[in-house]
N, C-alpha and C positions, 0 to 999 in steps of 0.2 A: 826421746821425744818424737823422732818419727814414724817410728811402731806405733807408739799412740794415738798420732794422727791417723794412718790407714787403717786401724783398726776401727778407728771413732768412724773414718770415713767410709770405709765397706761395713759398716755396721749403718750408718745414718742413710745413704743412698737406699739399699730396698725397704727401711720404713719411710721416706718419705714417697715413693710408689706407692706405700699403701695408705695413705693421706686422707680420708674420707671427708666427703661436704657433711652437712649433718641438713634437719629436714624430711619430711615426710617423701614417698615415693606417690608417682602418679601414673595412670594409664598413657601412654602415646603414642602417637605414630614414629615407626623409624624407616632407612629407605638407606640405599646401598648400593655401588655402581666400583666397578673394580676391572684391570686389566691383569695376562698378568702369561707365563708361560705355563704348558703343560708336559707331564709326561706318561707314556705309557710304561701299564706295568703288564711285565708277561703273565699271558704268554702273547699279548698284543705288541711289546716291545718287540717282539722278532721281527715285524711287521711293519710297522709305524717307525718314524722319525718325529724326535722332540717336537712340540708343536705352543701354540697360543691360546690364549683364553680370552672372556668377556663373560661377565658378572654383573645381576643385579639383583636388588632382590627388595621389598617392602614388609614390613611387618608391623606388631605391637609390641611394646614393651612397658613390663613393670616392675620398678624395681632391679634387681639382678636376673631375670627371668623372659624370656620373649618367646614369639615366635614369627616366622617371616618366610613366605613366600617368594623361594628365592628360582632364576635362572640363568643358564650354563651353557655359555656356545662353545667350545671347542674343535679346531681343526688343527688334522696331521698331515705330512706329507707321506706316503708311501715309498720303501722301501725299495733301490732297484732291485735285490734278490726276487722280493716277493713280486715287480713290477712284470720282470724275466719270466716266472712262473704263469703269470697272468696274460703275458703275449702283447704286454699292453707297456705304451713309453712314457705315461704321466699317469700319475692318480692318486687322490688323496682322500682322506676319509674327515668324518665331524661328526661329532657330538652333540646335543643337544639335551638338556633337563627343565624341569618342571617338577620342583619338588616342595613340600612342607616342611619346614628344618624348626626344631626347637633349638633355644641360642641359651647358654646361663654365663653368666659374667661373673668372674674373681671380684673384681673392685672397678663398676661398672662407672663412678663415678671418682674415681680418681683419674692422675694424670695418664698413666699407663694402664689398663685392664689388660686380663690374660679372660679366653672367654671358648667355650668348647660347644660345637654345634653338628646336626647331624640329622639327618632326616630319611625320607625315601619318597618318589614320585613315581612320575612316566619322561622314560628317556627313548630319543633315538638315534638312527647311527645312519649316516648317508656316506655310502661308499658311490668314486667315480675313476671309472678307469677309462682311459683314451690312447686310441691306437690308429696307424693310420690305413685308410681301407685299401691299400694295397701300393706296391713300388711304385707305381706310377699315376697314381691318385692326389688331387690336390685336398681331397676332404681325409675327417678322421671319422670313425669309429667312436661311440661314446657309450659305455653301459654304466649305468644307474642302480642303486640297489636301494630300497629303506626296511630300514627295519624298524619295529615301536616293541621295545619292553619296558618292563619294573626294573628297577632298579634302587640303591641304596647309597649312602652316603655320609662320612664323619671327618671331624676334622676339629683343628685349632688355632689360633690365632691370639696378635696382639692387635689393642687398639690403642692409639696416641691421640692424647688430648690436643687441639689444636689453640687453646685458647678459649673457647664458647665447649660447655661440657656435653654439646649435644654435637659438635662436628669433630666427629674423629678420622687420621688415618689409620687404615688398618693391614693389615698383613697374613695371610693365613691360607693352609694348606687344608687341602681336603683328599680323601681317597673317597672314590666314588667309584661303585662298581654295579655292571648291567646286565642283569642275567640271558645275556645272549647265548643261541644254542652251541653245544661242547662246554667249557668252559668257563662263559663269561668274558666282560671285556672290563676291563681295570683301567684308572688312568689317575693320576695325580696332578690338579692346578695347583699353581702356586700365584696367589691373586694378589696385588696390591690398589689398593681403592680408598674411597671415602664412605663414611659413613656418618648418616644426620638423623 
């Protein structure tokens, strides 16, 4: 008898996930606002220290289909290795995006959606190194860098019904990568937010 139950019961749980309202689909506005940690991927990890995110983004959607104009602040701390190299005792780097992302949703209208999104913009990357302008100097040293490329981005995510079927939270990973020169600069948010 209890075999039967787990099996009724891992069998009933992900069809009731896929639960669908029924109803015509219509054009709306959607809108997004997420925190969340980031990481670097090498060969920027060599480089960088784990760091933090800040998400938003506005779009349309219809039906299982959208698209949304989304952006991406992220900042790292610097490395002492790399700090050492640089001759400098603090500095950190950040991210920035401005991208168009099409968004399509599993079961956009159920309690749980799985939903895959990905896009490409213009990103930049502000590096700041600080050092102090000599042994016996009360001031620092501060050099600045910006840089603006293309760049791209994909990822995945859950959204959870809150109650009302248009305020979700959501959870979701992205790999976004900047074509900066050598190699590129890689980095992985992992974002948790709302989404209306």
């Amino acid at each position: 008898m209890r075999r039967i139950l787990l099996v009724l019961l891992v069998a009933v749980l992900p069809l009731s996930a896929q639960w669908r309202r029924f109803g015509g689909y219509y054009t709306r506005p959607t809108a997004s606002i997420g925190v969340g940690v980031s990481t670097p991927v090498n060969p920027l990890a060599t480089r960088l220290d784990a760091g933090w995110n800040l998400s938003g983004g506005a779009g349309i959607q219809n039906g299982s289909v959208g698209v949304n104009v989304d952006f991406l602040a992220a900042g790292f701390g610097i490395n002492n290795a790399t700090l050492v190299r640089q001759g400098a005792q603090h500095g950190t780097q950040r991210y920035w995006a401005l991208t168009l992302d099409p968004i399509v949703h599993i079961n956009e209208r159920g309690p749980t959606d799985f939903y895959l999104t990905g896009g490409a913009g213009i990103y930049g990357q502000l590096t700041k190194l600080r050092a102090p302008a000599g042994p016996t100097s009360q001031f620092d040293l501060t050099r600045t860098e910006n840089l603006y490329r293309f760049g791209v981005n994909g990822g995945a995510g859950f959204a959870f019904n809150l109650g009302d079927p248009r305020i979700k939270l959501f959870l979701e990973a992205r790999y976004h990568h900047v074509f900066t020169p050598g190699s590129g600069a890689s980095l992985i948010p992992i974002t948790v937010g709302v989404r209306f």
